[in-house]
N, C-alpha and C positions, 0 to 999 in steps of 0.2 A: 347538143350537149358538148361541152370541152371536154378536151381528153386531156390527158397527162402530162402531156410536153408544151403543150400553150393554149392559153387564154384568150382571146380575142376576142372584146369587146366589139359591136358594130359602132360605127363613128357616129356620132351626134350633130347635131346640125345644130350652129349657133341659134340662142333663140334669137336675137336680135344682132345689127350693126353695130358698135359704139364707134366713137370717134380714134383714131388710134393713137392718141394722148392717156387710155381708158377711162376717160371721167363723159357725163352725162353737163355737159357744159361745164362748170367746174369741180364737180365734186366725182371723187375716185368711185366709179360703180361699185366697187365693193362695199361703200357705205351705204347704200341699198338695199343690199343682200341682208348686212345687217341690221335694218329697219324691217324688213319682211321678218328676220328671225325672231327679233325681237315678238312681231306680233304673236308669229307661232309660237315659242313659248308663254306667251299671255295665254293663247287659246289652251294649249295642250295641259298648264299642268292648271294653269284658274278652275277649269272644267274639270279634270280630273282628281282635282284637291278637294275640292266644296260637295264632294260625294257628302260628306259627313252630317249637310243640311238638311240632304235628302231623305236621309236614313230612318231617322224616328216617323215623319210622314208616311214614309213607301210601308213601313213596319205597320204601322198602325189601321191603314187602311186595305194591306194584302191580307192583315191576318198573318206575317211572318213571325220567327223567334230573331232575334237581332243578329245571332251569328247566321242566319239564313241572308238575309240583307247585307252583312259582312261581307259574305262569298263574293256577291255582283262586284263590289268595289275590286274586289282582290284578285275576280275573272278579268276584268278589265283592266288591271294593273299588268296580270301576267302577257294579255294578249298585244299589249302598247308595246312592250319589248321585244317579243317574239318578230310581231308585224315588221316589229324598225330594224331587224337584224335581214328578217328575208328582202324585206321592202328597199332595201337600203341598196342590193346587190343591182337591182333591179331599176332603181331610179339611176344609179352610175351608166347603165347601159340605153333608160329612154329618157332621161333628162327630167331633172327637178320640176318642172313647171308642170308636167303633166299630172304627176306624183302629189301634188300640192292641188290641183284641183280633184284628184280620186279622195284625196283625204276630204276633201271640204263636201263631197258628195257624199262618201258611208258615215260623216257625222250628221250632214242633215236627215239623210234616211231613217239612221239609228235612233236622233233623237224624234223623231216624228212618231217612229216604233214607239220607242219607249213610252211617250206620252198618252200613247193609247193601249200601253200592255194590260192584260185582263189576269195574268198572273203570275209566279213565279218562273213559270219558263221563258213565257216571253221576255220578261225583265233580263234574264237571264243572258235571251241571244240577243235582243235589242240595245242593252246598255252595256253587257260586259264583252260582246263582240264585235256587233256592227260597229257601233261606237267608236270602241277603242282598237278596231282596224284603220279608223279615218285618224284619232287622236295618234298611232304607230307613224303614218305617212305622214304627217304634219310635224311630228317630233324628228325623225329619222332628218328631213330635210333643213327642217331649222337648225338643227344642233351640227348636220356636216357638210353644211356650205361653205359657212365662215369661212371657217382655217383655209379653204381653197383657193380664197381670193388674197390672206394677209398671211407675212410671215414677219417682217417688224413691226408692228401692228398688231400681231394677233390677240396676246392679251387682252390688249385694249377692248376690239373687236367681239369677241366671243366673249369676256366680261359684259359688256351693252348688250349683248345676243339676250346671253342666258338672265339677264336679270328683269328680262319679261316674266320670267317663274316668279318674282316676289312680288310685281306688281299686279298681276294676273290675280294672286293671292287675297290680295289688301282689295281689289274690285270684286271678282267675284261671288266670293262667299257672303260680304252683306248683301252682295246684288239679290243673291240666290234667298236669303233669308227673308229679306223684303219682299220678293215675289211668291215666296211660298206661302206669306204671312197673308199675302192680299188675292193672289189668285188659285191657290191652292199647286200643289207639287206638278202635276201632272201640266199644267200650260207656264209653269215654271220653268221648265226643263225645254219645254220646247222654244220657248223664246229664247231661252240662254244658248242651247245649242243650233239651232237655228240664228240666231244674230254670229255666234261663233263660227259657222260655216261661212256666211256671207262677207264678214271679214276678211276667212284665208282668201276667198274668192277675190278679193278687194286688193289685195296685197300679193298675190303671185303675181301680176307682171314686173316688181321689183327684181323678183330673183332669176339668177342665170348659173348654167353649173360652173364654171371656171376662166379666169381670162385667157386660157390657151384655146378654149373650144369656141368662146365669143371673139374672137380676135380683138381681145382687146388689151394697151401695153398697159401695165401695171406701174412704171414709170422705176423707181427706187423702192417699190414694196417689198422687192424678193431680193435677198441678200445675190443671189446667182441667178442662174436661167429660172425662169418661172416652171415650176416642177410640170413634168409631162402627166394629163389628167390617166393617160393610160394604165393599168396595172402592170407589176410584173408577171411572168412566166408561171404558168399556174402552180408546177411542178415546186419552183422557188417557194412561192407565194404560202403554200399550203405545207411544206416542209416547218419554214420559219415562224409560222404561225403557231402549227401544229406544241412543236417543242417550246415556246414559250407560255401557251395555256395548260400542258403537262407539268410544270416544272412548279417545286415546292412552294415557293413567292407568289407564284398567281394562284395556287389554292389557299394559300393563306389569306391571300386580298381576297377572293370571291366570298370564303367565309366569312369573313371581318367582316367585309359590306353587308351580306345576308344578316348577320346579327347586328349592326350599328343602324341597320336601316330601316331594321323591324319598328325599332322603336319610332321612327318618323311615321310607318305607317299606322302604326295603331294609336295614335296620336291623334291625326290627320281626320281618322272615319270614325274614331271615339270622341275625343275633347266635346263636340256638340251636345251628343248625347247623355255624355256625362255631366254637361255642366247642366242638363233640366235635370237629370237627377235628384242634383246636390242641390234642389231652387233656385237654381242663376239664368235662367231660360234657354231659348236654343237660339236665343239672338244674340247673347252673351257669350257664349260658344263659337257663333259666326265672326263675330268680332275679332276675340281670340284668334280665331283663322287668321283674318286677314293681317294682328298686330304681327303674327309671326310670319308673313309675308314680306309687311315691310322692316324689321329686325333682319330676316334674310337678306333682301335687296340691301339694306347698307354694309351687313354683315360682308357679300361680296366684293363690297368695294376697298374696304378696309384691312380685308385681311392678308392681301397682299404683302404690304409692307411689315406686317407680324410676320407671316411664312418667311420672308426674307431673312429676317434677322434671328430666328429659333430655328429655321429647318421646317420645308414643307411636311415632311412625314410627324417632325413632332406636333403642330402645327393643327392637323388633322386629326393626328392622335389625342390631343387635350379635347377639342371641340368635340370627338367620338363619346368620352369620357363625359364630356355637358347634359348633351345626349339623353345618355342613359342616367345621370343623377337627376337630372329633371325629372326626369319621369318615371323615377321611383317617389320622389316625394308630392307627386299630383292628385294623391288620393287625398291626400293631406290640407289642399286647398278646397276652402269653400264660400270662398268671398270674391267678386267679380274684381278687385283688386287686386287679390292672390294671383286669380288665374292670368290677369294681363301681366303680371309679372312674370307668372311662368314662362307665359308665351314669349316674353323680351328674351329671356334667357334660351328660351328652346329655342327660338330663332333664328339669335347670334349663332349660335353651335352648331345648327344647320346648315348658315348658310357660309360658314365658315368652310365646313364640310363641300359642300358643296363647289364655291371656287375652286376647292382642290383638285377634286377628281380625276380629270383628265391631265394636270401636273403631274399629281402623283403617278399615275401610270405610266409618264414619261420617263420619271426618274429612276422607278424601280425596274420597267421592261424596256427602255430607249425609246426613241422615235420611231427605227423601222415599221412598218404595216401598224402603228399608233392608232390608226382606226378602227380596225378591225382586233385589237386584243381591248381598246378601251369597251366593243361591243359589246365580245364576248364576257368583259368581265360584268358589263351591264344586264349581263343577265341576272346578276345577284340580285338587282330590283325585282324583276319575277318572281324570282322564290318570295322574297320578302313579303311583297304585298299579296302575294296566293297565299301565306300561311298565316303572317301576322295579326291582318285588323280578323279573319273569319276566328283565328285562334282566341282570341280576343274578346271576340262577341261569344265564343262557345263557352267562355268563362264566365262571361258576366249572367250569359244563362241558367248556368251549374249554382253561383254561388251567390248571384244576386246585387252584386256587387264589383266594378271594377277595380277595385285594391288589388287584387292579385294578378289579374291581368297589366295592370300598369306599373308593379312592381316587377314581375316576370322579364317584362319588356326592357324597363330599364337595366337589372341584370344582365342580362344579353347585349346590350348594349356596350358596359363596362369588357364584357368578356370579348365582343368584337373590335372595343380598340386594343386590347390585347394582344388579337389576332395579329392586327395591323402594325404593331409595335413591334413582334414578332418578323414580321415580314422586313421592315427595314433594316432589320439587325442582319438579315439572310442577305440582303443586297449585295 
């Protein structure tokens, strides 16, 4: 165990040799790195998104009420975050590669579980743990490579990373609807999670943890010395941290997040089932998924140059604001044209949202220990997805009806870019 005065990682052993130009003949190993993350985010949030297809099937054949079904998505939301905070400490010290095949092992286990769950428990520990212990390790590792290897570059870099999450999106969910449609939920799920394990499997010897631990130069990538992978002095470490997750600004963003993000998740594991509802079917729903997948994906690419010119935080702020009017007025849609409109616009706002993130955390907390306060504040996704889609489902069971559920959400929505609006003014 560390004690107080220092930290001391064990050294890591390069996984591999590169050439010490750091390119793989000519291409800068770190573009690698981001082709492995890329896939990890395909895997992590495709799989984790397209819960929504699952839902009325799992419901209808467990015998569940829908915010019971709710829960599993929401268990699994929380446990992806938690995972990727411990997990994350923990691959720093035995290297990414290993970390990337435990992941690709407790989703194939999980989803095999799941496939053969007999009933609301097992679903329970099958898809909201084992599961999204493996989908934690595959996240953790995709999302904090990157920046290790780029620092003029990075943008660029972890934009291509992260926008495996919209195409993940646009594939998965008709994947998922298709297969549900033809072989039933239960070898649905195993083929999809199971082809998603063999993938990471497929793609972890791309990745390596940093070019100082690979000996490999990084050429003109780092404005200075390429950063020492090691941490600071724990005592340091845990002080600086400490008082910036205390401090008024970061309770404001964690709340802001919890509410702006509600609204994505009860979106996410409702839009399906609400769209057989309304008579639009749940392949019509699936769709929807995936247009607001690719709405995200360009939505990332784009908004750059707008953050630019208005100010990241307001930026964020408008798109927070999208958000939650979209999805007050979704009860309101009931034409499979409606709804793909919605989706274009809930998209954009998300994924607008989305390139932000780890900016904004930069601008309102600095760069120092950047990883580890953008974690903590990542934890806001837990709360959200533990409370939102089950809150969600408990509504539509009370009342029959998602109107108020989707109205609620959008509210909360508006009130968390509020938060956030608040917060930059404290900066």
């Amino acid at each position: 165990m560390p004690d107080d005065d220092a930290w001391e990682p064990s050294p890591r052993r390069p996984d591999r040799a590169d050439g010490a130009d750091g390119s793989t003949g000519r291409v800068y190993r770190g573009w690698y790195v981001v082709a492995g993350s890329f896939v990890g985010a395909f895997v992590v949030f495709g799989l984790s998104y397209a819960f929504g297809v699952f839902l009325g099937p799992m419901q209808r054949e467990l015998g569940l009420s829908r915010s019971s079904v709710s829960f599993v998505f929401s268990l699994q939301t929380v446990v992806i975050y938690v995972a990727a905070a411990a997990l994350g400490v923990l691959a720093d010290r035995f290297g990414v590669r290993r970390f990337l095949l435990v992941g690709a092992v407790a989703l194939a286990i999980g989803g095999a579980w799941t496939s053969r769950a007999a009933g609301y428990a097992e679903l329970l520990v099958a898809y909201g743990i084992v599961t999204a212990i493996g989908l934690g390790s595959i996240y953790v590792v995709s999302y904090a490579t990157v920046p290790r290897w780029f620092e003029r570059r990075r943008g660029l870099a972890t934009g291509l990373a992260t926008a495996g999450l919209g195409i993940g999106m646009v594939a998965t969910a008709p994947t998922a609807s298709t297969l549900v449609g033809a072989v039933g939920w239960r070898t649905a799920i195993l083929v999809l999670v199971g082809g998603a394990a063999l993938l990471v499997a497929l793609v972890t010897p791309l990745f390596a943890d940093d070019p100082a631990s690979t000996g490999v130069d990084p050429g003109s990538e780092f404005y200075g010395n390429v950063p020492d992978p090691d941490p600071p002095d724990w005592a340091t470490y845990r002080r600086d941290v400490t008082a910036v997750a205390t401090s008024r600004t970061f309770l404001l963003v964690f709340a802001g997040w919890v509410f702006v993000f509600g609204t994505l998740y009860v979106v996410l594991v409702h839009v399906v089932p609400h769209a057989d509802d309304v008579g639009l079917g749940e392949r019509t729903g699936a769709l929807a998924l995936a247009i607001v997948g690719v709405a995200t994906a360009t939505a990332r690419i784009g908004v750059g140059g707008l953050a630019g010119r208005v100010g990241r935080i307001r930026t964020f702020v408008g798109c927070s604001l999208g958000m939650g009017a979209t999805t007050m007025v979704l009860p309101l849609v009931d034409s499979a044209a409606g709804l793909y409109a919605f989706a274009i616009v809930f998209g954009v706002a998300y994924g607008g949202n989305g390139a932000l993130l780890s900016p904004l955390t930069a601008d309102l907390f600095g760069t120092a220990n950047a990883n580890a306060i953008f974690g903590l504040v990542s934890l806001s996704f837990a709360v959200s997805g533990l409370i939102a889609p089950w809150a969600a489902g408990l509504t539509y069971d009370l009342a029959g009806t998602y109107t108020p559920a989707f109205v609620g959400a959008g509210v909360a929505g508006v009130v968390g870019a509020g938060l956030i609006a608040i917060a930059g003014q404290d900066a």
